[in-house]
Structures are given as structure tokens and as C-alpha cells.
C-alpha positions in Angstrom: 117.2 119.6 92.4 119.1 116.2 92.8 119.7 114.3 96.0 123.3 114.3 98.0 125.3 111.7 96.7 126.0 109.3 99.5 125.5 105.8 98.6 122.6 104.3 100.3 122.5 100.8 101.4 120.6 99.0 98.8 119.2 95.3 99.7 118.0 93.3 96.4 115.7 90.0 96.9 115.5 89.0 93.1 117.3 91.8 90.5 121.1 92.2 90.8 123.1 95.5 91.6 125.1 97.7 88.8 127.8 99.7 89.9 127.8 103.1 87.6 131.1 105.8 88.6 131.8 103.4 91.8 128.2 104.2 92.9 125.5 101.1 93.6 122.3 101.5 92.2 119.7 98.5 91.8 118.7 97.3 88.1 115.1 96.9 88.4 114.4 96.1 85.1 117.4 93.6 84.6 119.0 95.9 81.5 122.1 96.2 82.9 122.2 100.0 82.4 121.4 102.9 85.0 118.2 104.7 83.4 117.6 107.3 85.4 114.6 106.0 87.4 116.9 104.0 89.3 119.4 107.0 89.9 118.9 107.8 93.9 121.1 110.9 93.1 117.8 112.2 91.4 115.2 114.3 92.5 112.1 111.9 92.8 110.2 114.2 90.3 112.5 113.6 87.8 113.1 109.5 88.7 108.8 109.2 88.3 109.1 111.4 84.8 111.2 108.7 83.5 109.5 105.9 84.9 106.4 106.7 83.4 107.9 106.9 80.1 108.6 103.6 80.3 105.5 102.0 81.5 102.8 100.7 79.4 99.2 101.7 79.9 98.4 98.5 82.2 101.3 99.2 84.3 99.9 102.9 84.4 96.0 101.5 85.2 97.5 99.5 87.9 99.5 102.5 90.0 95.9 104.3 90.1 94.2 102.4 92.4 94.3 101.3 96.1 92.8 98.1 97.2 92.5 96.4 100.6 94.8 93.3 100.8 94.3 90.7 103.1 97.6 88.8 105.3 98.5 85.4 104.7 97.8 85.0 108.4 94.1 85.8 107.7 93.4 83.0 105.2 92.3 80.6 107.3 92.7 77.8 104.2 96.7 77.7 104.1 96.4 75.4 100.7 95.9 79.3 99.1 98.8 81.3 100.7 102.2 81.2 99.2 105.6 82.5 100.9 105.2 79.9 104.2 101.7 81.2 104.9 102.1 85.5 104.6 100.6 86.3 101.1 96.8 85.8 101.2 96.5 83.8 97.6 93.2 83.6 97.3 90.3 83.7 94.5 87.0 85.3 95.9 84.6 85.1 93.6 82.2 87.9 95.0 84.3 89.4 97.9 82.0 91.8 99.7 82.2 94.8 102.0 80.6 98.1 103.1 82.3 99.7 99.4 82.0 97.2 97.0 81.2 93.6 95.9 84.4 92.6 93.2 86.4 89.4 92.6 89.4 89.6 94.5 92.5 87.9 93.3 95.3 86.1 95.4 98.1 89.1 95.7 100.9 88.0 93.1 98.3 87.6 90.5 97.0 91.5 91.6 100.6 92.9 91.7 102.2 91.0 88.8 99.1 91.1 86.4 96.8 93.6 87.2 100.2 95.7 88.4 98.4 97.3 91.5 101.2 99.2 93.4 99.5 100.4 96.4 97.2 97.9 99.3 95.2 98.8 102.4 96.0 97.4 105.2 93.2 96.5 107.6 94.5 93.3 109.8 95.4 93.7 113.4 98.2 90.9 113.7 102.3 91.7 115.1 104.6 94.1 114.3 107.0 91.6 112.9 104.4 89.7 111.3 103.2 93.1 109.5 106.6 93.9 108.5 107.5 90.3 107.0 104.1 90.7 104.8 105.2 94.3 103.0 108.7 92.3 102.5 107.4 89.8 100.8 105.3 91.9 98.7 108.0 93.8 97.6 110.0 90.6 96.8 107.1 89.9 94.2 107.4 93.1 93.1 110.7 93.2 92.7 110.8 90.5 89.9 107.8 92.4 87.9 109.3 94.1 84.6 109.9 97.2 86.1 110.7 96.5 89.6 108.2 99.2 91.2 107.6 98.3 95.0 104.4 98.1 96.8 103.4 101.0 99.1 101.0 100.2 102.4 98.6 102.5 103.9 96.6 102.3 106.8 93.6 103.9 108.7 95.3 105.0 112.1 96.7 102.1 114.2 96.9 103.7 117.4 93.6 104.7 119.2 91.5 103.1 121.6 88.5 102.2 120.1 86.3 99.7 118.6 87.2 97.6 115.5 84.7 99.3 112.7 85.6 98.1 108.7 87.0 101.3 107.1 87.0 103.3 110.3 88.6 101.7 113.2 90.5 98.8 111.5 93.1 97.9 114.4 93.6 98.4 117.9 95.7 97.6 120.6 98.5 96.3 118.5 100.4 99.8 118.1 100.7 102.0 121.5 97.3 102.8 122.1 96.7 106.5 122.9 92.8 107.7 123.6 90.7 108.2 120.1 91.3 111.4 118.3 88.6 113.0 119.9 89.8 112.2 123.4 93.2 113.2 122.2 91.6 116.4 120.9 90.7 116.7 124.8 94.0 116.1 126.7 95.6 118.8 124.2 92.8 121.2 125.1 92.9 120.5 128.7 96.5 121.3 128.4 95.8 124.6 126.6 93.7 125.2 129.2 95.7 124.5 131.9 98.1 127.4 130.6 100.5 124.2 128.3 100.2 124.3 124.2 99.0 121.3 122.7 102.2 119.9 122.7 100.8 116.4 123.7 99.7 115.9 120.1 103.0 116.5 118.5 104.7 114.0 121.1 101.7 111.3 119.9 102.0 112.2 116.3 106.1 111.3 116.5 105.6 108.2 118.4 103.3 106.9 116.3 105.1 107.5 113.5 108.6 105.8 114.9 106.0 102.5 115.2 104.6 102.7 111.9 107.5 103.2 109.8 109.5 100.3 112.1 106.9 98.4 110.1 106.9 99.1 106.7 103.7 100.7 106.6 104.6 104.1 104.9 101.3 105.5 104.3 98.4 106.6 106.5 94.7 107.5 105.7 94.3 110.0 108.5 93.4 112.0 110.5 90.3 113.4 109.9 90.3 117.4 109.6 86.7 117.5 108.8 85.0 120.2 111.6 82.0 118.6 113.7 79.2 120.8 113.1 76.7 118.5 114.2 76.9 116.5 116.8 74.5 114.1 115.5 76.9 112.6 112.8 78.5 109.0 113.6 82.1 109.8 112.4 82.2 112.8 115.2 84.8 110.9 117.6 87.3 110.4 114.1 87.3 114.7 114.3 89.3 116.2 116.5 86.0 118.8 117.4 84.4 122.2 116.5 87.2 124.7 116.9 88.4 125.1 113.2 91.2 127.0 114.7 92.1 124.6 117.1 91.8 121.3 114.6 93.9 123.8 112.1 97.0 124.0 114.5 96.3 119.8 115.2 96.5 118.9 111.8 99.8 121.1 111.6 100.7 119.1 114.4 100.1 115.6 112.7 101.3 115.9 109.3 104.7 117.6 111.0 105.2 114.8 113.3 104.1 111.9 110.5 106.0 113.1 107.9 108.7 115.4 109.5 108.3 119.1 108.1 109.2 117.9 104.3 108.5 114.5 103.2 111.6 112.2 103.0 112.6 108.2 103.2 111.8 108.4 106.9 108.3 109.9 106.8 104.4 108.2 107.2 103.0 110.4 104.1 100.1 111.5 105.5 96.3 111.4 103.2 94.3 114.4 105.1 90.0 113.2 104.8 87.7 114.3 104.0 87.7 117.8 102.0 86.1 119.7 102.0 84.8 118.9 105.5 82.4 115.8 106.3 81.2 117.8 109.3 78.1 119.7 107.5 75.8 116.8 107.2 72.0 116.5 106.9 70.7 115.4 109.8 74.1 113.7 110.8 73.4 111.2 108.4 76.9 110.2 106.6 77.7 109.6 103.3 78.5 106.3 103.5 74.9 105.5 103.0 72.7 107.4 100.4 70.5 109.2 103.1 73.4 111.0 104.2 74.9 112.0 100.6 73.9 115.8 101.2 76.3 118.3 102.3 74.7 121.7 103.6 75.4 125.2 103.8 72.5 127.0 105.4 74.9 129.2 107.3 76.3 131.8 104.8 80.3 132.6 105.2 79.8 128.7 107.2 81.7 126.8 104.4 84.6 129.4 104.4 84.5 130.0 108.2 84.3 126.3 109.7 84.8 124.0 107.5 87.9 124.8 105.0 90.6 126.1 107.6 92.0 122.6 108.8 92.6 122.0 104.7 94.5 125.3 104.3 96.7 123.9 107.4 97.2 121.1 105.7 98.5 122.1 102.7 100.6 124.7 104.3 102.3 121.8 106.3 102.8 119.9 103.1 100.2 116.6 103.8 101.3 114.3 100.6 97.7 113.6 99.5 94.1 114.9 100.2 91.0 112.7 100.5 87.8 114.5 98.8 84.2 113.5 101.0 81.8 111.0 99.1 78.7 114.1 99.6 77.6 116.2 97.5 76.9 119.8 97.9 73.1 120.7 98.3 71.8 123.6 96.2 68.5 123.7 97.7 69.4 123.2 101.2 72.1 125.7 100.9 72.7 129.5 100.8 75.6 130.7 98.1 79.0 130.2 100.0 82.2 132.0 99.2 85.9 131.5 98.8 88.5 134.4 99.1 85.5 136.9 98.0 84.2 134.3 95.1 80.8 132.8 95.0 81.4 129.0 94.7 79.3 127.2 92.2 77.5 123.7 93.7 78.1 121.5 90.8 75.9 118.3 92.8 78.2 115.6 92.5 80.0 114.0 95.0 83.4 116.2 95.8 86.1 113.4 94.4 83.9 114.3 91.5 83.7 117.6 92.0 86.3 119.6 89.2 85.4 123.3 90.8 86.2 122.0 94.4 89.6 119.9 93.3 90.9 121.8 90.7 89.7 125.7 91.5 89.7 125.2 95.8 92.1 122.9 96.4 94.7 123.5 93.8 94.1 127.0 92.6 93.5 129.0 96.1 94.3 126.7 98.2 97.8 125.5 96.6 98.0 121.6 96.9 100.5 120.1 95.5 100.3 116.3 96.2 97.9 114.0 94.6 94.0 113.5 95.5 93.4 109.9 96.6 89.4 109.1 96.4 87.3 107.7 99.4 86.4 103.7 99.0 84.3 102.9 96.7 83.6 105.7 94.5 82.6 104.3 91.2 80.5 101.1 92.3 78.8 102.1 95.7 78.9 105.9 97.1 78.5 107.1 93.1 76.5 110.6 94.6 75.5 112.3 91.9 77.0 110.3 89.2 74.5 107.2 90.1 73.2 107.1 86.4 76.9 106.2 85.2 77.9 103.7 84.0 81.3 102.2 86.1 83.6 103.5 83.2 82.1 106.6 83.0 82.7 106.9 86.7 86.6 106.9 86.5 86.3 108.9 83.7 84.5 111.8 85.7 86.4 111.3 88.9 89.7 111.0 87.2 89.2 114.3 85.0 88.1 116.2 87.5 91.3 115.8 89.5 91.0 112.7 91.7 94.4 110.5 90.9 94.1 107.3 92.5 90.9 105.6 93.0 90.5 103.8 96.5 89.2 100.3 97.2 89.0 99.2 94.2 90.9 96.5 91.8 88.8 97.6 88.7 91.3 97.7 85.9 88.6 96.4 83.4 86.5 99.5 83.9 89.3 102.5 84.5 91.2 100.9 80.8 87.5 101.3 79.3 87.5 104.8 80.0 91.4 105.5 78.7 90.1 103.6 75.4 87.1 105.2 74.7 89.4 108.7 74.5 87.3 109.7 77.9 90.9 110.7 79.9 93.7 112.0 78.1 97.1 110.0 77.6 98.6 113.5 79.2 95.9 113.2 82.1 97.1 109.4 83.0 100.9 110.3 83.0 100.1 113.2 85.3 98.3 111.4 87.6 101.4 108.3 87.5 103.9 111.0 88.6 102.5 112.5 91.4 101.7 108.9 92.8 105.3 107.8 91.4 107.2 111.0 93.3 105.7 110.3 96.6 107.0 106.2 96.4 110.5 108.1 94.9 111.0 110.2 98.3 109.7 107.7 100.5 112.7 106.0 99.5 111.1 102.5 98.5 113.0 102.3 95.2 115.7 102.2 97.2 116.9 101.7 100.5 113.7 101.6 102.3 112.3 98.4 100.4 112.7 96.0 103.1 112.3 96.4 106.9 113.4 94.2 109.9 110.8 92.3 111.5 112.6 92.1 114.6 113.2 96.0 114.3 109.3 96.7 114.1 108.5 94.0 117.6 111.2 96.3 119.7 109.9 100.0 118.4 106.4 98.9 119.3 107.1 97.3 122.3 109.0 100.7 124.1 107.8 101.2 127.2 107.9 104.9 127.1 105.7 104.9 124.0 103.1 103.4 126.3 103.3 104.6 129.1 103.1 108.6 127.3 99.6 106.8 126.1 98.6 106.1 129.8 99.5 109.5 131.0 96.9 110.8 127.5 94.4 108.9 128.6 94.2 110.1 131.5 94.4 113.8 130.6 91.7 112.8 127.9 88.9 112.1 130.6 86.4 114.6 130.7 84.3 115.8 133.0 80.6 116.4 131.5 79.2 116.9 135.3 80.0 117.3 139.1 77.1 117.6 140.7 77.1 119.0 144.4 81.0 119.4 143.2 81.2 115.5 144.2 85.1 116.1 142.5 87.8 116.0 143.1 87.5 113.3 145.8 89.4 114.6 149.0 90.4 112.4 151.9 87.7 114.1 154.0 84.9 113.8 151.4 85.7 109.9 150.9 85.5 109.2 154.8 83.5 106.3 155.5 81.9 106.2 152.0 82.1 103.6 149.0 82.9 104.7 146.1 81.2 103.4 142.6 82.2 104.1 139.1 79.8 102.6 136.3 81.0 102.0 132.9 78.8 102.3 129.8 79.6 100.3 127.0 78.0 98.5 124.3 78.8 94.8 124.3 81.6 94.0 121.8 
């Protein structure tokens, strides 16, 4: 199915324009002729098909993994930015965080050399100045061979919370709403109240007009993952323990990121963490290695609880699925089922997991996007697969479904694995065009390339975006206990009294 026909407005930093049958199109890779990756009157399936058969294996390597970048802005020694200050040049020799310790390279040698395609974004500096950054990313990757842009993803932007590396990366930038558990709160309040949960479809839009102001096309969120014990750290990132009620959420989010198909005005949306991260053992998470265990003591509790929000989300068409870094527990577990199946516990962690990816997922569950790996699968959360070597790693994670490998710039490692024979030429292609197709409809081949700094500062700055925040939070507070029915405070009950409110908070 190809496109409508109506010339979009197409802005060039570095290549030139053709005009082909009085139509523009931009010549990414300078040959003068209109291959039809560069056709925008092409479906984006068929514009990645033809890309790929033009890339060679490095190029290929590249597009499969997602690594965090670092602004300009954040380098405090400017000697090692380029582009007045906004690209982060730097050489760091052992660059170290919660997934991984790797040399990280300044970011034209990453996107022109080692051809990564897609960054994490974790800084928390302006609208403007976020949106001049993916430009002039793109300009560098513009002038590359084949012209492909850069695509930015992001934990979520808007909730009120602490900063937490890999969780809670930026705050108060972006209108700030309450965190998704307090959102998860004001929606049910309203459903309470005799309302829908409405609230969370006008957050989900709003947030979306500020993100895609500035350029950053891609979010890791939200968490669909069903809080079965309360215990676990990551509870506030779920949106509770109502599988029904996170089910018609997620709907919610994904329709209101992405718009109810994906298209060049959409925030594709990357669901975490199938197949649930609620069932932990002993609320330890996976992060570390006491919490790799996932456990099903509860028979039916797998089908029941914990894999609804993922059938909403593939119903509503969520561009990409995150697997969990646990492992499912034999021992600790009673046989689950899916759709009158028995469900065999290969223990390795899920983004390793072929029977969960290819047979769940897939096969009964009918995703179609591509599966994007937590950070730091093949050096640090390795469950299961800890006797691997790194190459072996990709090999095992790639094969059994998992498409682009997060946090990582380990070309070295993923091109041993391709030339040992351990994943398939056919494997590697497949893996390019689903990544490919989602770039192709987000429109960043074409007219979505660049974005208006000045654009993003007014979007985020709309006082109705922040003042429909306010009136969240205060629908999110929750009342845990009203002793001697002390609320609501009445006129008569505040007569002559003082009234005092004591805040808990750990210091920042």
C-alpha cells in the first residue's frame, strides 16, 4: 500500500534534492537517482526492504543497537564538543553505569563509524536546546553514505519524581503530571466518582504534543507490568494491580502517543517489561542478580494478572515491546498456561527467551513490531546466559527474537556472532526492517528530519498543559486514612484550630 502523493516539505542540511515526475524527493546517498528508499510515495515496508539491500553488514550491526548519548551541554570540557558546544565529542575510556562499563566514543565517530542509528536520551536541559541536539545529529547523519537519520528515545519526561539513572531520567522540564502510579489514582478516583478514565488519555495527548515539538520520537514507556507485590522497588513506574484496569491504561497511552496507527506525527511507543516484572521474588528486581527470578506459585496467575496489559498492547498497535531481564523459575513455580497450553520455563532471561518472544508474543499474542531488549543485556543482567561469552550473548538474544539490543555500542561483539555463522544473514535483514519501517513512518527520512527549536520552547511552555497537570495532581492525592473522619475539613471543624500538614521525603 503506498502513501498519498502530496509532496511533503523536505529540508536538506548536507545532500541536494532531485526532482523525479515534478515531485521532490531527497538524494541521500548523492547518486542522483530516486531508489526507492527515498520514494515518500512508498509504503515504509517497502522503502526499509530496499534500504537494507543496500547496506553493508556494519551499517546493518549499527541499526541494532541503542545507546545512551550524552548533550553537548553536559560535557563540561567544551575543547571535546563540536557543533558550537551541542554534540558531546568525547573519548571515555571506561564509561560506567548501572548496565555496563564500555568505551564510549564522541557521537560523530558513533554515528559515522560505528553507524549507530538510534541514542537514549537521559539529560534534563530545554526544549529548544533538546531539539537543536537531534538536528544536529541528523545533520551528521545526513552526510553518512546512506543518509539514514538518528531516532531519539526517552524514558517518560513528564512525571513528578526523583531523578533515578534508567528510571526517572528527567523531571520538571516537560509539563509535570503526578508519577504513573499517582496518575493510575486520579483516573481511578474518577472511575470512581461515576467519570472513565479519561484523564489519562488527555495526559497521554499532551504529552505527546511536547515530545514530538522536540524531536524526540520514541519513548521507553510506560510500564504495563502488574504489581503483585508490593515489596518491589519499580511499583510506583506500574500503573497498579488491576490487570483490567492497567489493560484499558495502556490502550489509553499508546492511542494518545502514537494516535490509533503509527504515522509521522506519532511518539512510537516501547511497552516494558513483558511478560510482566510484577512477579518478583521477594520484590527483589532484576536489575541486580538477587532479584533475577520470576515466580509463578499461583497457577492460572501468569495468564490471569500478568499478560493482559501486553494483549492491550498489541491490540492498540505499541511499535515495540520490551522483554524483562528475569528469568522464569521452575522450582519456585507451578506449570502456567496460555490459551489452554502448558508453557515451558526455558530459564533464561525473557529477551532470551525464544518460547516467550516467538510462541507468546508473536504467535498468540500477534505482535507485529520489533522487540527492543532492556539495558545491558549481554554484559551485566546476562540471567541465565551468565556463562556466555558477550558474542554468544547477541547471538542467543538476537535468535530468539530480540531486534535491537539496548545500551550498548558493542559492534565488536554482535559482528563476532554474524561471522562465526551464529545469526543468519536472513535473521539480520529481518531484524533491519522492522527497525527501518518504524523510522520510514515516523517520517524522519523525510519531512520530519529537523524540528524548530523555538517550536519545542512554546509547545512546552502552554499554560493549559500545566495547569491540566495541577488539576492531576490533585485528583492523584490519596487518602490512606481519616481517623475520627478528621476530612474533609469544614469551616465548623477548623474553628479556632491550627492546622499541620507534615511531608515525608527523603533528602534529595
Amino acid at each position: 500500500m503506498g502513501s498519498n502523493h502530496k509532496q511533503p516539505k523536505l529540508e536538506v542540511r548536507v545532500k541536494n534534492i532531485i526532482e523525479v515526475d515534478g515531485l521532490k524527493f531527497k538524494d541521500l546517498n548523492n547518486s542522483g537517482k530516486l531508489e526507492p528508499y527515498k520514494d515518500w510515495r512508498l509504503s515504509p515496508k517497502e522503502r526499509a526492504e530496499n534500504l537494507v539491500t543496500l547496506m553493508n553488514i556494519d551499517e546493518k550491526i549499527g541499526m541494532m543497537l541503542i545507546n545512551t548519548r550524552k548533550m553537548g551541554l553536559s560535557q563540561e570540557d567544551k575543547s571535546k564538543t563540536s557543533h558550537d558546544g551541542v554534540l558531546d565529542e568525547a573519548i571515555v575510556e571506561k564509561g560506567e553505569n548501572i548496565f555496563a562499563v564500555s568505551k564510549i566514543y564522541g557521537t560523530t565517530h558513533t554515528i559515522e563509524n560505528m553507524h549507530l542509528r538510534h541514542f537514549i536520551h537521559r539529560d534534563n536541559h530545554r526544549p529548544a536546546q533538546m531539539a537543536e541536539w537531534i538536528n544536529k545529529m541528523n545533520e551528521v547523519a545526513e552526510g553518512t553514505r546512506l543518509g539514514i537519520p538518528v531516532l531519539i528515545t526517552s524514558n517518560s519526561r513528564n512525571e513528578n519524581g526523583e531523578s533515578i539513572f534508567g528510571m526517572n531520567d528527567a523531571v520538571g522540564i516537560f509539563s509535570t503530571w503526578p508519577g504513573t502510579l499517582g496518575l493510575a489514582a486520579a483516573a481511578m478516583g474518577d472511575i470512581k466518582n461515576g467519570g472513565d478514565a479519561s484523564l489519562i488519555s488527555e495526559f497521554a495527548q499532551i504529552a505527546h504534543d511536547e515530545w514530538d515539538a522536540t524531536g524526540i520520537r520514541k519513548g521507553y514507556m510506560y510500564m504495563a507490568d502488574t504489581a503483585t507485590d508490593p515489596r518491589w522497588q519499580r511499583t510506583y513506574g506500574t500503573f497498579g494491580e488491576d490487570p483490567e484496569f492497567i489493560s484499558e491504561v495502556i490502550g489509553r497511552i499508546i492511542d494518545g502517543f502514537q494516535g490509533k496507527e503509527l504515522g509521522k506525527n506519532s511518539i512510537a511507543m516501547t511497552t516494558k517489561h513483558f511478560p510482566g516484572g510484577g512477579a518478583r521474588e521477594n520484590g527483589f528486581d532484576p536489575h541486580y542478580a538477587e532479584g533475577k527470578w520470576n515466580l509463578y506459585p499461583t497457577p492460572g496467575s501468569l495468564e490471569k494478572y500478568h499478560l493482559p496489559p501486553f494483549r492491550a498492547a498489541v491490540e492498540h498497535g505499541t511499535s515495540s515491546i520490551m522483554p524483562y531481564y528475569s528469568i522464569p523459575s521452575i522450582s519456585k513455580s507451578v506449570v502456567q498456561e496460555f490459551e489452554g497450553e502448558d508453557i515451558p520455563f526455558e530459564e533464561v532471561g525473557f529477551t532470551f527467551n525464544h518460547y516467550f518472544l516467538q510462541h507468546i508474543l508473536r504467535g498468540k499474542l500477534g505482535f507485529k513490531g520489533y522487540i527492543n531488549s532492556d539495558s545491558g543485556i549481554t554484559n551485566k543482567m546476562s540471567w541465565g546466559v551468565e556463562d556466555k561469552t558477550e558474542a554468544e550473548r547477541f547471538a542467543k538474544a538476537i535468535n530468539a527474537g530480540t531486534d535491537i539490543v539496548a545500551d550498548t555500542n558493542d559492534i565488536e561483539n554482535l559482528k563476532i556472532a554474524i561471522e562465526k555463522g551464529w545469526i543468519s544473514e536472513k535473521r539480520i535483514n529481518e531484524a533491519n526492517v522492522r527497525l527501518l519501517t518504524e523510522m520510514f513512518t515516523l517520517g524522519i527520512f523525510d519531512d520530519r528530519t529537523y524540528v524548530s527549536p523555538e517550536y519545542a520552547t512554546e509547545v512546552v511552555s502552554t499554560p493549559k498543559h500545566w495547569e491540566a497537570a495541577y488539576e492531576a495532581h490533585k485528583k492523584s492525592v490519596t487518602v490512606l486514612k481519616n481517623s475520627n473522619m478528621t476530612l474533609p475539613l469544614s469551616a465548623e471543624k477548623l474553628a479556632n484550630k491550627k492546622v499541620y500538614v507534615e511531608v515525608f521525603h527523603k533528602d534529595p
